[in-house]
C-alpha positions in Angstrom: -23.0 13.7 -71.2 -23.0 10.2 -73.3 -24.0 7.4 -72.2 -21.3 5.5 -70.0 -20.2 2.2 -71.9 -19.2 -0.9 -70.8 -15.7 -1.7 -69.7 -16.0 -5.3 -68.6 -17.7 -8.3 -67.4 -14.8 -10.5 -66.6 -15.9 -11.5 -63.5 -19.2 -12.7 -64.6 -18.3 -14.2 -67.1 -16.3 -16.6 -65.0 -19.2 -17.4 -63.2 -20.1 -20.2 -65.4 -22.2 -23.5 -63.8 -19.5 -25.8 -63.4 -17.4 -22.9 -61.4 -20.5 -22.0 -58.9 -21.1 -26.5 -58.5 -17.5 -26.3 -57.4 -17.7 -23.3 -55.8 -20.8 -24.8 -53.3 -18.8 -28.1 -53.2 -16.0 -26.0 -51.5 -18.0 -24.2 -49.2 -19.3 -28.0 -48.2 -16.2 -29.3 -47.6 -14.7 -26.8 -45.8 -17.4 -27.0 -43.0 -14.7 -25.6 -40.4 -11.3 -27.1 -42.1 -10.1 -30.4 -41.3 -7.0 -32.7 -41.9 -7.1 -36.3 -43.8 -8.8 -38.0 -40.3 -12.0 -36.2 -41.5 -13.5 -35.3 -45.1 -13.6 -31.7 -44.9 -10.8 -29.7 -45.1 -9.5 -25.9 -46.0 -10.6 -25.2 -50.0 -11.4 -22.8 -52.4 -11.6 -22.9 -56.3 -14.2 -20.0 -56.4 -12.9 -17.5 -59.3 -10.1 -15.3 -58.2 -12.3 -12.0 -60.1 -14.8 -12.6 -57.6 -12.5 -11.2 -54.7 -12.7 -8.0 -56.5 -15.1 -5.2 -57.4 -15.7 -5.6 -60.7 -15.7 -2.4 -62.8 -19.2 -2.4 -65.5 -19.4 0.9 -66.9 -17.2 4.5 -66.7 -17.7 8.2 -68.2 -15.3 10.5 -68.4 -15.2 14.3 -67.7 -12.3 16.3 -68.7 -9.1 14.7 -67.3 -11.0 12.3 -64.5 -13.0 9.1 -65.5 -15.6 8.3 -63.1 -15.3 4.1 -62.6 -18.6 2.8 -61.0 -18.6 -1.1 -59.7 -21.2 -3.6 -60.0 -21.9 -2.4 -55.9 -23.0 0.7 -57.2 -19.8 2.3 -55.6 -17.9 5.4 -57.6 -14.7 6.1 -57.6 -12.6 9.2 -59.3 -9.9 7.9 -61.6 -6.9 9.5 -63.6 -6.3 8.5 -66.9 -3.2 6.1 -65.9 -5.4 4.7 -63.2 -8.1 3.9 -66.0 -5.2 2.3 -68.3 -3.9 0.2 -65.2 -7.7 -1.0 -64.7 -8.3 -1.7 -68.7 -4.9 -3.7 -68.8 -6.0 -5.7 -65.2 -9.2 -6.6 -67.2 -7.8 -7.3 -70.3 -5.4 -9.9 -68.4 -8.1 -11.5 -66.3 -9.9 -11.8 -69.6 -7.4 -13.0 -71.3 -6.6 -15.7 -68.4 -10.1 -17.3 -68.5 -9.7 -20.1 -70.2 -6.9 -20.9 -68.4 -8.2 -20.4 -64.9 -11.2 -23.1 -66.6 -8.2 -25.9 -67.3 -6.7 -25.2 -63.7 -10.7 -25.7 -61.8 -10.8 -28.6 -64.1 -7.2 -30.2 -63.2 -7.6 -29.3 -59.6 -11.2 -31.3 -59.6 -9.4 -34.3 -60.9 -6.9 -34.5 -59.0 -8.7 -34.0 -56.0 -11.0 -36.8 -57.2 -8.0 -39.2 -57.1 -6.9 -38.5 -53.8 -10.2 -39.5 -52.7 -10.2 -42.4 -54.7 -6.3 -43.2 -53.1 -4.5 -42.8 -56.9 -2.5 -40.6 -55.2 0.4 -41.0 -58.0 -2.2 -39.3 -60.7 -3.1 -36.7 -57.9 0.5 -34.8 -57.4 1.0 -34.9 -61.0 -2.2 -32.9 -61.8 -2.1 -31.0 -58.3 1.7 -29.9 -59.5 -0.1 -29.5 -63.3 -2.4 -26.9 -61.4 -0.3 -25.3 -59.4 1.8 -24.8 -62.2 -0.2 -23.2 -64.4 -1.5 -20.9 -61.7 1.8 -19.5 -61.4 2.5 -18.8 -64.9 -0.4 -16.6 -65.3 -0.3 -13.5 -63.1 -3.5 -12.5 -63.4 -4.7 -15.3 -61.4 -1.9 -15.4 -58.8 -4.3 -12.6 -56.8 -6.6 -15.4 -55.0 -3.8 -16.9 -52.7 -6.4 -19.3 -50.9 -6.8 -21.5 -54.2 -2.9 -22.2 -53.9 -3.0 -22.7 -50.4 -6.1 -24.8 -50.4 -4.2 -27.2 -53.3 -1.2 -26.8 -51.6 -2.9 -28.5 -49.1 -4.4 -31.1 -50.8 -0.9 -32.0 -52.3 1.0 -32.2 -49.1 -1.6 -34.7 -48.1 -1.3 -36.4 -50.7 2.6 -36.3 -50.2 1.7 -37.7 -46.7 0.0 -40.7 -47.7 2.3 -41.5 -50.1 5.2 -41.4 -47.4 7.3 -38.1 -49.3 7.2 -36.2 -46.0 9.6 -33.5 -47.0 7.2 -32.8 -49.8 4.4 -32.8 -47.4 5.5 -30.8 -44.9 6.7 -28.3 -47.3 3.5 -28.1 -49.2 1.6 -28.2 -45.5 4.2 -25.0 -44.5 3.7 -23.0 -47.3 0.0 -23.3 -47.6 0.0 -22.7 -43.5 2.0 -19.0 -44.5 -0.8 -18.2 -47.0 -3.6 -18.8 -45.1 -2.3 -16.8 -42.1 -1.9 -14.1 -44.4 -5.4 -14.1 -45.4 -7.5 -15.2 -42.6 -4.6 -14.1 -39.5 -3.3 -16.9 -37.4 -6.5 -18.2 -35.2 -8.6 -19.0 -38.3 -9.7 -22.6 -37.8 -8.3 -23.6 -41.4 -4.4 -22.9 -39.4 -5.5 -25.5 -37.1 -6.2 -28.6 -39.6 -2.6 -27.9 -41.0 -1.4 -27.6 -37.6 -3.1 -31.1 -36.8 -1.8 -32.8 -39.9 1.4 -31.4 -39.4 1.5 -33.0 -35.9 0.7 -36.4 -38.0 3.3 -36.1 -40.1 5.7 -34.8 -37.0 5.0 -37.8 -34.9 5.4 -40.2 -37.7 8.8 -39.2 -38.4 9.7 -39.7 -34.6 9.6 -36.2 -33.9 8.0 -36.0 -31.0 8.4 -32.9 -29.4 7.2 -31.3 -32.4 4.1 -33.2 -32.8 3.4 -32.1 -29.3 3.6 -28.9 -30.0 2.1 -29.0 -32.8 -1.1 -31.0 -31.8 -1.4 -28.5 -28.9 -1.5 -25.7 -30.7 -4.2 -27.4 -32.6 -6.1 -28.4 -29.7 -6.5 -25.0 -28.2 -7.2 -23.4 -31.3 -10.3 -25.5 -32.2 -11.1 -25.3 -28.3 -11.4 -21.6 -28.5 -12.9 -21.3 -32.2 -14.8 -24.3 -32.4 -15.6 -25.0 -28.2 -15.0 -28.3 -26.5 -18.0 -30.5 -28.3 -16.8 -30.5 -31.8 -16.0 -33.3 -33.9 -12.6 -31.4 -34.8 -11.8 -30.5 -31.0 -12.5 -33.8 -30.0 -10.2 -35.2 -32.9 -7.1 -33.1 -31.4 -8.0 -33.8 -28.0 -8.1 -37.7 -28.5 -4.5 -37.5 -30.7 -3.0 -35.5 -28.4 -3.8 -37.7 -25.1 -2.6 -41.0 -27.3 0.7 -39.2 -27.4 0.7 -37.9 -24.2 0.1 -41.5 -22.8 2.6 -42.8 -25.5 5.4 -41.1 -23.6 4.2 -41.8 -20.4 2.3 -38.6 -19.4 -1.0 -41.1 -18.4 -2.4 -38.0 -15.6 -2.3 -35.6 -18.4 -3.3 -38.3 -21.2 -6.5 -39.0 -18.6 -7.3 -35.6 -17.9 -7.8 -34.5 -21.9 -9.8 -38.6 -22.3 -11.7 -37.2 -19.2 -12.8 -33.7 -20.8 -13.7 -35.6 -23.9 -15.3 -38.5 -22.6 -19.3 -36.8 -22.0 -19.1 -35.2 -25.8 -18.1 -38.8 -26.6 -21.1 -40.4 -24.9 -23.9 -38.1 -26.2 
């Protein structure tokens, strides 16, 4: 039997320095997901090849092609399974350089929505988004679209386009239910932010709802002590004494008030 050869190092190959700094400034910031009242909030511009086993060497005996991955795993392929897989490779290859422009654009712009030049940052946060969705091969990792979808709507948000906000805050909402199910803790900063933007507008039965659903969430993910709970807890009892509801509105300031202290 010959020796198997290589197929493909795509993945690694993606795994240049700049990609893992960004990668580790990601996993930083995200901390346990946040809206804009704190600095970390839901991200992710790690590679979208590293969410998948990535194929290094095959052989083939009579009409099956044995496919190990860089776990060590086998798997038994037919030949039209090991065309699909070439032609997967081939297009993640071939998508590289263009995933590098869209890490590099999506650093930028998130630089100048820290720095408030907030005009610069939807045009290169649209730039990225862009690009990610003309290039199939990249469209696999939905959490890098959701996490700059994200990042846009606040954006949107402080620059006062709330329809564009809340759609951007919506959509990236879907996509992280989708991946994570709907009690991960990076639901509950959209839902937060989204109760923001609610109140804002003078809709104020949604921002209730919305900044209650927040509240428990982080309660039960997070417990009552941190920063994020707290943050929910605080907005909602300034709404809730807004319109009146002071027991309420002293009941969640009570509950907070010894995490407060400490």
């Amino acid at each position: 039997m010959s020796k198997p050869p290589p197929v493909s190092r795509a993945a690694t190959a993606m795994s240049d320095n700049r990609l893992g700094e960004v990668q580790e400034q990601d996993e930083k910031q995200l901390g346990r997901g946040q809206g804009p009242t704190s600095d970390r909030e839901p991200s992710n511009v790690a590679p979208p090849y590293r969410n998948h086993a990535v194929f290094v060497h095959m052989r083939t005996l009579s009409e099956e092609t044995i496919v190990r991955d860089a776990s060590g795993r086998e798997r038994v392929l037919g030949m039209e399974e090991v065309a699909q897989l070439l032609s997967q490779l081939n297009d993640e290859l071939f998508a590289a350089p263009t995933w590098s422009e869209i890490v590099a654009t999506r650093l930028r712009a998130e630089s100048e929505l820290r720095s408030d030049n907030l005009k610069a940052a939807v045009v290169d946060f649209q730039c990225a988004l862009g690009m990610l969705q003309e290039n199939p091969a990249l469209g696999v990792d939905k959490l890098s679209r959701a996490a700059m979808l994200y990042s846009l709507g606040q954006a949107n948000q402080k620059l006062n386009a709330s329809s564009e906000a809340e759609s951007c805050y919506l959509e990236s909402l879907g996509l992280y239910k989708r991946s994570f199910g709907r009690n991960h803790f990076r639901n509950f900063a959209i839902l937060q932010d989204l109760g923001t933007l609610c109140e804002k507008l003078g809709r104020i039965d949604e921002a209730t709802g919305l900044y209650e659903r927040a509240f428990a969430g982080r309660l039960k993910a997070l417990g009552q002590n941190d920063p994020d709970t707290l943050n929910s807890m605080q907005d909602l009892a300034s709404l809730k004494a807004s319109l009146g509801d002071m027991q309420s509105a002293l009941v969640l300031l009570g509950n907070a008030a010894p995490a407060l202290e400490s």
